[in-house]
N, C-alpha and C positions, 0 to 999 in steps of 0.2 A: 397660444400664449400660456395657457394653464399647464400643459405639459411639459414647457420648457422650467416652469417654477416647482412642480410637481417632481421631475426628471434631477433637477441641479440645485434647486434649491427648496426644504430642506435635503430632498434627495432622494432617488431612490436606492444610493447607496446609502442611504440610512436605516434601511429597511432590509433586515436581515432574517433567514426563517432561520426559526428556534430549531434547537438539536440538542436536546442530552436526556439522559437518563432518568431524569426523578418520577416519582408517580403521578407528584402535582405541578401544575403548572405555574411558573413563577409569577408574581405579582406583576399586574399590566403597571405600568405608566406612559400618560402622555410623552411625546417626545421634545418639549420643553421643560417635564416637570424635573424639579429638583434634585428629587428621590432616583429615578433614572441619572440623572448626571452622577448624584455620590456615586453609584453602584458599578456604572463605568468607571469611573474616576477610582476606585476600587479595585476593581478587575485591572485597569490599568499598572496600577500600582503593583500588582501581583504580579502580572505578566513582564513588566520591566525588569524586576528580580531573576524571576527564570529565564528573559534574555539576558541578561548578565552572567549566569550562572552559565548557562550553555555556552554561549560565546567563548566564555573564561576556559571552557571544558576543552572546545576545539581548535581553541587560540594557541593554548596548551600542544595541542597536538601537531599545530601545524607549523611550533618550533620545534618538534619533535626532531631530533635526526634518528631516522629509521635508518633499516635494510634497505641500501638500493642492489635490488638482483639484476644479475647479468641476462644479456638478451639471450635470447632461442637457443638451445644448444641443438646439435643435429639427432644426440639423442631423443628431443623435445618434438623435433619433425617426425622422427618414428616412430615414439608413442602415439603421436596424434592422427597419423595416419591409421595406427591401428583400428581406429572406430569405425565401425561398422556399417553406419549412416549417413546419409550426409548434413553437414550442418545446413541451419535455416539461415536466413541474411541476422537475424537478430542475434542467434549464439555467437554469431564468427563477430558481431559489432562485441557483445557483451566480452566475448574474450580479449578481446584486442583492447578493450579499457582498462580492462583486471589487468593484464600482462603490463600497458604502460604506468599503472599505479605502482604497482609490485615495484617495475624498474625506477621508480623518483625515488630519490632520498628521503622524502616525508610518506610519513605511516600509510598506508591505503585505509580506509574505511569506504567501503564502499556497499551499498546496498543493491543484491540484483532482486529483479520483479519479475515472476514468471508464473504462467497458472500451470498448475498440477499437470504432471505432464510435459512438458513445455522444452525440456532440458537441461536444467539449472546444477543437474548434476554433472555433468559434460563439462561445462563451465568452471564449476569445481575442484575437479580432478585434474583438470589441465592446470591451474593455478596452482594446486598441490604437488603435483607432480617435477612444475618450472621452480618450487620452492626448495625443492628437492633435489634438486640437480646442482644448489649450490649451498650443500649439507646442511640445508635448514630442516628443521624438525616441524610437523606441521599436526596440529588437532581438528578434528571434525567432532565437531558436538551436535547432537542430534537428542528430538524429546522424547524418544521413547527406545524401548529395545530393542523393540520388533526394528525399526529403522534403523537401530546401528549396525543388526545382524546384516538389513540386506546391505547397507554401503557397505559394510564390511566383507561383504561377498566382492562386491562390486568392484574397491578396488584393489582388494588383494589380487582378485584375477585378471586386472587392466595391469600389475605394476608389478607381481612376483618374478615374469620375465623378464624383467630389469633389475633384479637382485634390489628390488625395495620392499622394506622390511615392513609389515601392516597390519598391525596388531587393535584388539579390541578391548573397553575397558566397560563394563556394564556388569549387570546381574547374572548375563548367561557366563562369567567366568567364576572360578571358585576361587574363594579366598588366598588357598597358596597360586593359581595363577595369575591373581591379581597382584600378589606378591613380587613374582618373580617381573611381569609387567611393569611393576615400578621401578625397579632396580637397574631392567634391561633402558626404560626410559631416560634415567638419568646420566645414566651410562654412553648415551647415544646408540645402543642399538638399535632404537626402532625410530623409524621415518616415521608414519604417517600413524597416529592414535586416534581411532575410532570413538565416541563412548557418547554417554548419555551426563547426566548433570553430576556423574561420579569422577571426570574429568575436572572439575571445578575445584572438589575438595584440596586441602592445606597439603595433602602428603602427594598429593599428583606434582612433579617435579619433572621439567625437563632439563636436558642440555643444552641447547643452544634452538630454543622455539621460534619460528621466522614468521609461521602464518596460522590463524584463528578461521578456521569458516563455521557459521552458523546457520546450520540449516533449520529449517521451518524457525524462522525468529518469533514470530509472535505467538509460539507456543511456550517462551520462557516468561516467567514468572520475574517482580522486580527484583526480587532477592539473587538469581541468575546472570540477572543483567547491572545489579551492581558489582557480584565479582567478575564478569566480563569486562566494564570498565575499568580493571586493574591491567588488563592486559594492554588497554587502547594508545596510551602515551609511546609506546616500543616498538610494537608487533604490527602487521599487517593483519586488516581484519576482514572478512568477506562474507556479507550477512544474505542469507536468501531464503527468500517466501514469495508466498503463492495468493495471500492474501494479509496483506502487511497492515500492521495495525496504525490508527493514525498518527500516533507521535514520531512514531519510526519515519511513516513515508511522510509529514507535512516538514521534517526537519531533514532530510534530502531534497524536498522539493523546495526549501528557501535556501537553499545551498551550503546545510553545512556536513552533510556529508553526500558523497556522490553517488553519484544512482543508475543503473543500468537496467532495461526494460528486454524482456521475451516477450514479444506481443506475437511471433508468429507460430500456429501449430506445426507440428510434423507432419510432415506427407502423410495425406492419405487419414488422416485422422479425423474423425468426425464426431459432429456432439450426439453426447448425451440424451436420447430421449426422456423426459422427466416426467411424471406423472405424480401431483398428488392428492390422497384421496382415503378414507375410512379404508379401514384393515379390512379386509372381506376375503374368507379362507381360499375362494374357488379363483381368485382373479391369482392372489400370490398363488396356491398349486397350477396355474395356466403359465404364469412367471417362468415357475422356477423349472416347468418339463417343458416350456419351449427354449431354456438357455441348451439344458442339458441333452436335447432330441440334436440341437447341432453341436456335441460335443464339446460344451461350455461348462463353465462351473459358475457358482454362484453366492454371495455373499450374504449372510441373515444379517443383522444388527437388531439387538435386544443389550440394552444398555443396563441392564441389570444384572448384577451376578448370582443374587440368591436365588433366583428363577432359570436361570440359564439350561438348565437342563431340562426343566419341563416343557421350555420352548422347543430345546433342538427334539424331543420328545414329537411334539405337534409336526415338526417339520417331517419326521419321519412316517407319521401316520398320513400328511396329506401325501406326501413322495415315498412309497415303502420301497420301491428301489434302488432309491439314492443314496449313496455312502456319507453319512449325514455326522459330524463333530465340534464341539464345540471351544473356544478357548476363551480365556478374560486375561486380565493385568494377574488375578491373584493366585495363578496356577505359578506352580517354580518356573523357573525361569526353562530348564530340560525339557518340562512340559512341552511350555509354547514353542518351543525349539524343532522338536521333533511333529509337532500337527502341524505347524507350517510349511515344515520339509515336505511333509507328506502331501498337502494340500498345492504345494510347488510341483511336488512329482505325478499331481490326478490321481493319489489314491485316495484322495477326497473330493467329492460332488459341490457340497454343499459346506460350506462353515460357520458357522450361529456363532456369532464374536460380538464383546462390547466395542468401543468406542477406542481400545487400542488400533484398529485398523486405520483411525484416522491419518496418521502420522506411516509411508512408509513401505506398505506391500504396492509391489509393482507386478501383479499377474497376469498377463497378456489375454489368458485363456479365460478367465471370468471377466465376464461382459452383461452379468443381471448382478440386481444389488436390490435388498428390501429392507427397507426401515420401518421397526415399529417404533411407535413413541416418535416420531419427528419431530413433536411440539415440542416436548421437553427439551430436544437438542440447541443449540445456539447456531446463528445464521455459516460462521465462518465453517463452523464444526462438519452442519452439513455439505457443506461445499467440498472440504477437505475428502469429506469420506465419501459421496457421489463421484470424485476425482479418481477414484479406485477402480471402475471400470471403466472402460472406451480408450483403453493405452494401445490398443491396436485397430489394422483397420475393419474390424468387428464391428457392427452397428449394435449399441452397449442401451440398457435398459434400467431407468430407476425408479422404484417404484418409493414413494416419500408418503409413510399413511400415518394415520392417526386414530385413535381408538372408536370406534360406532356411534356415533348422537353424543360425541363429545363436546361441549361447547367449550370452542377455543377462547384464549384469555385476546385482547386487541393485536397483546406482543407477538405470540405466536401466529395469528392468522396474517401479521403482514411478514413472518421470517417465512412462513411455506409459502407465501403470496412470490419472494423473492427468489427463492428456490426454483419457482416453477418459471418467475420469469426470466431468469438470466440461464441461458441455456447454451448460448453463444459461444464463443471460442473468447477467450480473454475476457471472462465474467470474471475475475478475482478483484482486480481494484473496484470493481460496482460493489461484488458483493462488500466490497471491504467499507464502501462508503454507506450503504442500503443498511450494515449492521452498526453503522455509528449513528444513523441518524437514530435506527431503533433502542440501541440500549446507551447511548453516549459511549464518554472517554475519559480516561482519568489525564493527572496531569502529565505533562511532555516528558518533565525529570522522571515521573513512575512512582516517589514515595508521597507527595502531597495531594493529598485529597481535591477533588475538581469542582467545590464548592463556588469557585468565582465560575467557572465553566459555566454552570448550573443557572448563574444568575446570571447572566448576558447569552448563553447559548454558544454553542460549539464555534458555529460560522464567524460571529463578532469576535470570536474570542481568540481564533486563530488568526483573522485578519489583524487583532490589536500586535499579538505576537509575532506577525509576520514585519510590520510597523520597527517594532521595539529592537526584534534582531538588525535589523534592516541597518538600526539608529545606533545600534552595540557595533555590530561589523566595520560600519564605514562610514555612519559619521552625516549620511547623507539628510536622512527624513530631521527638519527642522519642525517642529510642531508648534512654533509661530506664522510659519509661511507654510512650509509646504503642503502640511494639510488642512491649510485653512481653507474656509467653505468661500466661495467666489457665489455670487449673486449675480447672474447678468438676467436682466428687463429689458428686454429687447421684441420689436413686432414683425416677430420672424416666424413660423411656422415651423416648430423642428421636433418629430415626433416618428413612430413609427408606423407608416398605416395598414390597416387590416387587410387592406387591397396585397400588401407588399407580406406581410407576416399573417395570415390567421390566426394561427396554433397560438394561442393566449399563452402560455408554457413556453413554447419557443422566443416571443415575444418579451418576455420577462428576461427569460436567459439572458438574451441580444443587449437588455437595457443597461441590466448588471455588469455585463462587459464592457458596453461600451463606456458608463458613469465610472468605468474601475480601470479606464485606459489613462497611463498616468505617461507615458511618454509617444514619439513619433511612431517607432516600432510597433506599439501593442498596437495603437489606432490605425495602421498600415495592415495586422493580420486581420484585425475585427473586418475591415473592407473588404478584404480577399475573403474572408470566409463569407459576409452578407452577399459576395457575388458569386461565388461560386455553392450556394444553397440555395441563394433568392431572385437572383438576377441583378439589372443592373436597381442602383439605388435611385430611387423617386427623390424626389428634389425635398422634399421633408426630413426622410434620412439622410437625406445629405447635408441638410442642414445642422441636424443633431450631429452629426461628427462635427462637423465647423466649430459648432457653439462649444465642445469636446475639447478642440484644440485651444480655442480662445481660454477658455478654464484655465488650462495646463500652463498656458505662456502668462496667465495674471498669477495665478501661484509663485511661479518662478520670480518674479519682480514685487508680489507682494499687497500686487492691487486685489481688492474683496467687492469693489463694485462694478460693473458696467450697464449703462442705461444711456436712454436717449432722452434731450432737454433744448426744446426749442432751435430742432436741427443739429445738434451738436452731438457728439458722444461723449460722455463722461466716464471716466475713470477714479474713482477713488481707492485710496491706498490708505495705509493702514503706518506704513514707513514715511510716508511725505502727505501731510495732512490737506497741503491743497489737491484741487479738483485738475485734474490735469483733461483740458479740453480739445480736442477735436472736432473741426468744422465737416461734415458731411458732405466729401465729392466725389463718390461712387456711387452707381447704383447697386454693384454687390457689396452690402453694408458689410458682411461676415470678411470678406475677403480686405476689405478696409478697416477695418477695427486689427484682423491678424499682423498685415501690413507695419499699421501703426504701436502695435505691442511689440515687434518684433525690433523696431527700432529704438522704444523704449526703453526696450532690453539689453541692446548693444547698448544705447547710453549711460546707462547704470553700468554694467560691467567695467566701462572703461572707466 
């Protein structure tokens, strides 16, 4: 009895863990106190504007009349045959979505999800290439050089056989070829433009532009992604990451832009050994001469540039035979150009680099990675750059350290706690959630500060906004009925027992699911999943669905009470102020009370 009051009413979807970023923890209140209600009621109000906004943004778009491109051309079949590999089941899904957005009349935005690795670039090239075929001009923006260099390898050599023109726009070009670059751009002679956030500026001008891809998205800044929303109302857009930050992926997963998942590795790919641990000179020289004893190469990371040399220094007195160099952001661009080359061609062993590698080197043959300073690093950061080796089927090695008797601060000890535990193949969205709950998130839009976040918590705050869009969209969530709280008093036993769930953890999970199942469907998967994890369901859980669906069919009609009174069942509602009674002739009360709601239900409607 208590769990079912405890469970449904006030609830345990009232009970939400806290998530964001501040240092202090926000003021407690009861959960009938007052102070709690303004502060929802607050954050509500907030978050009802940023659905409105949103809504308005993509409402916008989805009167757009875009580019609808033509199907497959047989040129399209022969590019794509070119590749080398074969596809996984998730690229050839993720293609097949891209190519039918492409083809609608309405804009594509679509967001793909893939970890490092994974092929999100394949994916890519195929959409630019199909964009291509029907004289669309297409941009690749990308955050850093080093990564425009290699796609720009990548697909000038996938598409020059096809007399497609693939130029680059970043720092490794010089002023007059940046020049002639614009000109050749608006002119339409070049298909496909490579670059870094110097594709965004006012003088970058196309001819007749069809398709936007963004790769690693959540390495742009809001200022980036407010001129990328100039292009969204026209162009077809194609956003991809490896670890997507949360406004990105919670506003595709409430459907307002769509979303395609690479959850499968590449043959033969295997994870990451991870190790982290105090810097200790003899463990990294055992590292770094057993990558290079099997003719491997091997990456430093030292995220400082005024020291960088006396590290690669160190590196060469533990390894004195190693071809040991080092590179940063603030070498010319020629510089990085040519160590990379080099480092592509094993005329380098070893390369001491800051944190430009995060973004973009794809080297097959380095398969060890060592970080110093990993505390300092941020959770996605490290995952990005650990992503740098194990791209073949090489058993790949990372060593994640941190300075001797350094006492870590809370934040850091749970980002290497994270590091070391997600090792798995399709760690990106964990890690993506593991670093929200650690440092939070700002707001969805990106320019308003996450103050109301702050005070109700990440989890509450996205369920209000999931709510509000829901209510912006289509009109459905009524916040007199629909989510009003239902009280049933019933002497039923419906609970989860320890016999059926141990795992306390898992046990919460279940509850939250199941208190959050608001229609037939969800409470149809929640069942299949408690049997096919736990077995079949004890007559207690089975109850608790029951009493679930009962909830859901008084929302609908509006009734807030259910209880038993001298054999009867009572119904009060909130819409028709009398008691609407039922005399008790079942012995499955749950299945008589559903029975009777259901008919109640028809009766109103008609």
């Amino acid at each position: 009895m208590v769990l079912i009051y405890l469970f449904l009413y006030p609830g345990l979807d009232n009970v939400k863990k806290y998530m964001c970023d501040d240092d202090t923890l926000p003021k407690l209140n009861n959960l009938g106190n007052k102070d709690w209600h303004k502060t929802k009621t607050k954050a509500k109000e907030h978050v009802e504007e940023i659905a409105k906004e949103l809504v308005l943004l993509y409402a916008k778009r989805d009167k757009s009349i875009g580019f609808s491109f033509s199907d497959d051309t047989p040129w399209q079949k022969e590019f794509e045959d070119s590749f080398e590999y074969e596809l996984t089941e998730d690229q050839a899904v993720s293609i097949n979505e891209v190519k039918l957005d492409m083809q609608d009349i309405k804009p594509m935005d679509r967001l793909l999800c893939g970890d490092v690795g994974y092929g999100k670039t394949e994916v890519a090239i195929r959409a630019a290439f199909k964009a291509v075929m029907d004289s669309k001009q297409v941009a690749y923006l990308v955050p850093t050089t080093i990564l425009s260099l290699q796609q720009f390898n990548t697909f000038k050599t996938r598409m020059e056989k096809f007399s497609i023109n693939v130029e680059m726009l970043s720092r490794f070009r010089t002023a007059k070829q940046q020049k002639k670059i614009l000109k050749d751009l608006i002119d339409g002679k070049i298909d496909v433009l490579i670059g870094t956030h110097r594709i965004l500026s006012k003088d970058v001008l196309f001819k007749d532009l069809g398709l936007l891809i963004v790769d690693e998205e959540h390495r742009f800044g809001v200022k980036a992604k407010e001129t990328i929303k100039l292009f969204k109302e026209t162009i077809d857009i194609l956003s991809m990451t490896a670890t997507p930050i949360p406004r990105t992926l919670h506003m595709s997963m409430v459907g307002i832009r769509g979303m395609s998942s690479i959850t499968t590795p590449p043959l033969e790919r295997m994870p990451v050994h991870t190790y982290v641990l105090e810097y200790d000179n003899y463990i990294v020289k055992n590292a770094i001469e057993r990558e290079l004893s099997r003719d491997g190469q091997v990456f430093y990371i030292s995220n400082r540039v005024d020291n960088i040399d006396e590290i690669t220094n160190k590196v060469r007195e533990l390894v004195p035979y190693a071809r040991v160099e080092y590179a940063h952001g603030q070498m010319s661009p020629r510089e990085i150009e040519d160590i990379m080359i080099r480092y592509i061609n094993h005329e380098i062993d070893v390369i001491v680099c800051t944190t430009i590698l995060e973004s973009g080197i794809d080297i097959q043959n380095a398969n060890t990675i060592v970080i110093e300073n990993a505390d300092k690093l941020g959770l996605a950061a490290l995952y990005q750059i650990r992503g740098r080796v194990g791209r073949s089927n090489k058993l790949a090695y990372a060593y994640i350290t941190y300075k001797k008797n350094k006492s870590l601060s809370e934040v850091a000890e749970k980002r290497l706690k994270a590091i070391r535990d997600f090792t798995e193949f399709g760690s990106g969205f964990k890690i993506a959630m593991r670093d929200l709950e650690i440092r939070g998130a700002g707001n969805i839009l990106g320019k308003a500060q996450h103050g109301h976040m702050a005070s109700v918590g990440y989890e509450l705050y996205l369920s209000m906004l999931e709510k509000a869009i829901s209510k912006e969209k289509d009109g459905k969530i009524d916040d007199n009925i629909s989510l009003k709280e239902v009280k049933i008093d019933l002497p039923i036993s419906a609970y989860i027992p320890d016999t059926y769930i141990p795992n306390i953890m898992h046990k919460i999970t279940m509850y939250h699911k199941i208190s959050e199942a608001s229609d037939e469907q969800e409470i149809t998967n929640i069942v299949d999943e408690l049997l096919d994890r736990f077995g079949d369901l004890p007559k207690e859980a089975n109850n608790l669905i029951k009493i679930v669906e009962v909830r859901n069919l008084c929302r609908k009609i509006g009734i807030t009470k259910v209880y038993i009174k001298n054999n009867y069942v009572i119904f009060e509602s909130d819409i028709d102020t009398r008691k609407l009674k039922y005399y008790i002739s079942s012995n499955d009360l749950l299945l008589f009370i559903q029975i009777n709601l259901k008919e109640l239900l028809t009766k109103i409607s008609n």
